[in-house]
N, C-alpha and C positions, 0 to 999 in steps of 0.2 A: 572353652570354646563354645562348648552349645550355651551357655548360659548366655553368651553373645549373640549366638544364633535365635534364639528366643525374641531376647529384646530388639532385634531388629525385626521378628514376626509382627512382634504387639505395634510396634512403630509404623510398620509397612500396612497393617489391618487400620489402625488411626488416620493414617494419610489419606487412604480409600475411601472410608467413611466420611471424611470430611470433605474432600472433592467432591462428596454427589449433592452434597449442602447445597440449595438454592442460592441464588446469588442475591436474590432476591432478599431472602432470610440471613446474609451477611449485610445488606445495604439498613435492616432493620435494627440489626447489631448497636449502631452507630446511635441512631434516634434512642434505643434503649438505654443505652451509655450517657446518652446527654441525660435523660430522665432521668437518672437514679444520680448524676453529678445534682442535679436540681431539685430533688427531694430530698437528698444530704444537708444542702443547702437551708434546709428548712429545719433541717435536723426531725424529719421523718427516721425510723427504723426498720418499719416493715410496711411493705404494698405488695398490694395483692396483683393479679391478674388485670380486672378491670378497672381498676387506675393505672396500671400503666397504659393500658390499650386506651385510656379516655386521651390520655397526656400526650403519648402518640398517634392516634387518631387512626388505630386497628383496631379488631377486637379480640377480647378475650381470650377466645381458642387460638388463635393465630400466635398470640406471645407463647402459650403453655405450649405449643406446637414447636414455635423457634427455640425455645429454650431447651425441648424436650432433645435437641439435633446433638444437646453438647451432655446431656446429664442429669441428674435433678438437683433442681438449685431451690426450689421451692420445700414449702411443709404447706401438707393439706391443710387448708380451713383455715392457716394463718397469712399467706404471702409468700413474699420472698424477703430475705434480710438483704436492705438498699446496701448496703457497706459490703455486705458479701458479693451480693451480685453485677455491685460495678467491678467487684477485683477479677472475678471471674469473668467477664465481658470483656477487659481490659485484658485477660489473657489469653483469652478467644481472637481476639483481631490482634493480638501481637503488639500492642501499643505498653507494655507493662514497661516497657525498656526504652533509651533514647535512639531515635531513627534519625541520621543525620542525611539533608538532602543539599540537596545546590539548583539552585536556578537559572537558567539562562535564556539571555532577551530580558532587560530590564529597560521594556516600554512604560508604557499605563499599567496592563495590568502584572510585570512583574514587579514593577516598586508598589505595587499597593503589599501583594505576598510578603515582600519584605519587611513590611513595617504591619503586617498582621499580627497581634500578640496571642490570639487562643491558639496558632501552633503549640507553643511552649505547654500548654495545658494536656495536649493529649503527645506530651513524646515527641513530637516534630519539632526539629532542630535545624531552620538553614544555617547554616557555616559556612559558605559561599553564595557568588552571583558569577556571571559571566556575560560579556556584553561585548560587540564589535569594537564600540567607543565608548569605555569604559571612565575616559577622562571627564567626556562630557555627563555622564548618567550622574557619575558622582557630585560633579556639581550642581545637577537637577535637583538631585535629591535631599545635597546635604542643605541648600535654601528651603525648606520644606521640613524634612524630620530629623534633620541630621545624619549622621552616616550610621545606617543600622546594621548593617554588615559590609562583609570585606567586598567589592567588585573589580574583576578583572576581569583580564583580557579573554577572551573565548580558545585563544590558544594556549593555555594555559591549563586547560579543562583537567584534561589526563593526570597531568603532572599533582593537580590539586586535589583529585579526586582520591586519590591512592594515597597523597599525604594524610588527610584528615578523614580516610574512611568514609567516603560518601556513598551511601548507597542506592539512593535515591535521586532519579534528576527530574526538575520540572519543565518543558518547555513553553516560553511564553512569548519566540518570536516571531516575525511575520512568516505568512506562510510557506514562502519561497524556502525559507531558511529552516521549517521544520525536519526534514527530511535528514540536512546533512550534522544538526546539531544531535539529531536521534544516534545516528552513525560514528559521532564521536564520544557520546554515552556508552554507548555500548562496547567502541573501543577500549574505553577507560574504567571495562568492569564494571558498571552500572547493573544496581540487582532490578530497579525496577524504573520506568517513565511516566509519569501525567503528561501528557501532550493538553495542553490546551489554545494552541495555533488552530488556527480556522483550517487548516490541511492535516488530514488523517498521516499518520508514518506506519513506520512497518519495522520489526527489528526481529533476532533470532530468537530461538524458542527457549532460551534460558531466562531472558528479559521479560519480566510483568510487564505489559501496557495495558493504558487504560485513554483512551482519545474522547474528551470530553467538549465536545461542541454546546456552544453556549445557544447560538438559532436552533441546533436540533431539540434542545429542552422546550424553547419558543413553537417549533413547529407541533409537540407535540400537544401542548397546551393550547394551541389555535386548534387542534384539529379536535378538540373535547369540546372547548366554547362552540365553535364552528356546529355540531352534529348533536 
């Protein structure tokens, strides 16, 4: 029994530590992850510091700072080993493993998601859609890319989500409809949401969201040009 007690201390001290993570320095994560899939690519082995900060367009101290949050993944005076440091980045954001999500609202921008292929590159797996008129989308789509996953009914959500383990949902319908589609995620055991409807939702405090407004990135971008 303390042996158990222990390893839920060290577990409980880890959690802690990483909550006080920058969110900042997780959004950087992502761009370092692409880096090191891209210097792979080249069959590079080792970068240092200030190639990655050229490649991502930070500098120096700032990577050995974010990196420093998880560990030491680096050797002085030579870099970081690219092969290592993507497996360790990839374990850092939790992508090591497949995350299966479902989409719903398959307008414009949920059929483009659908037929998006660097999902599959980092873990992301849709295995559903959901849609009011689900007869119709499909024949939109399959003129176009053919039928890239399954789409159904919106009633259907619950039922589907719990067969095939989804844990992730995206919203991409109009805004009227973001609220109550949130509501039926969350019904259906959903561990986390992307809202990307032009109206912010709201869900319980077990639910990750994340409300990603495409004007609000615009508005920020004008107000730098702008000043």
């Amino acid at each position: 029994m303390k042996k158990k007690g222990k390893i839920t201390d060290i577990e409980g001290k880890k959690m802690a530590k990483f909550s006080k993570i920058p969110e900042a320095t997780i959004r950087r994560l992502s761009s370092y992850l692409k880096c090191m899939v891209d210097l792979e690519g080249k069959n590079e082995k080792v970068a240092s510091s200030a190639v990655i900060a050229s490649i991502c367009n930070v500098n120096a101290a700032q990577v050995r700072k974010d990196f420093a949050y998880f560990g030491e993944f680096g050797i002085r005076g030579m870099g970081y080993n690219v092969k290592d440091l993507k497996r360790h980045i990839k374990e850092i954001l939790g992508i090591n493993r497949e995350w299966r999500i479902a989409v719903v609202g398959v307008g414009n921008m949920g059929s483009a998601l659908l037929v998006y292929k660097d999902f599959l590159k980092q873990n992301y797996k849709i295995v559903a859609a959901f849609d009011l008129y689900p007869e119709m989308v499909i024949g939109r789509i399959s003129e176009r890319v053919g039928k890239p996953v399954e789409i159904l009914h919106v009633d259907r959500l619950k039922e589907v989500v719990s067969a095939r383990n989804i844990e992730i949902g995206i919203i991409t319908t109009p805004p009227q409809e973001a609220q109550k589609v949130a509501d039926q995620l969350i019904e259906a055991n959903i561990k986390g949401i992307l809202n990307f409807s032009p109206a912010p939702v709201r869900t319980s405090e077990n639910v990750k969201l994340r409300n990603l407004f495409f004007t609000s990135a615009l508005d920020n971008l004008v107000y730098y040009l702008s000043n």
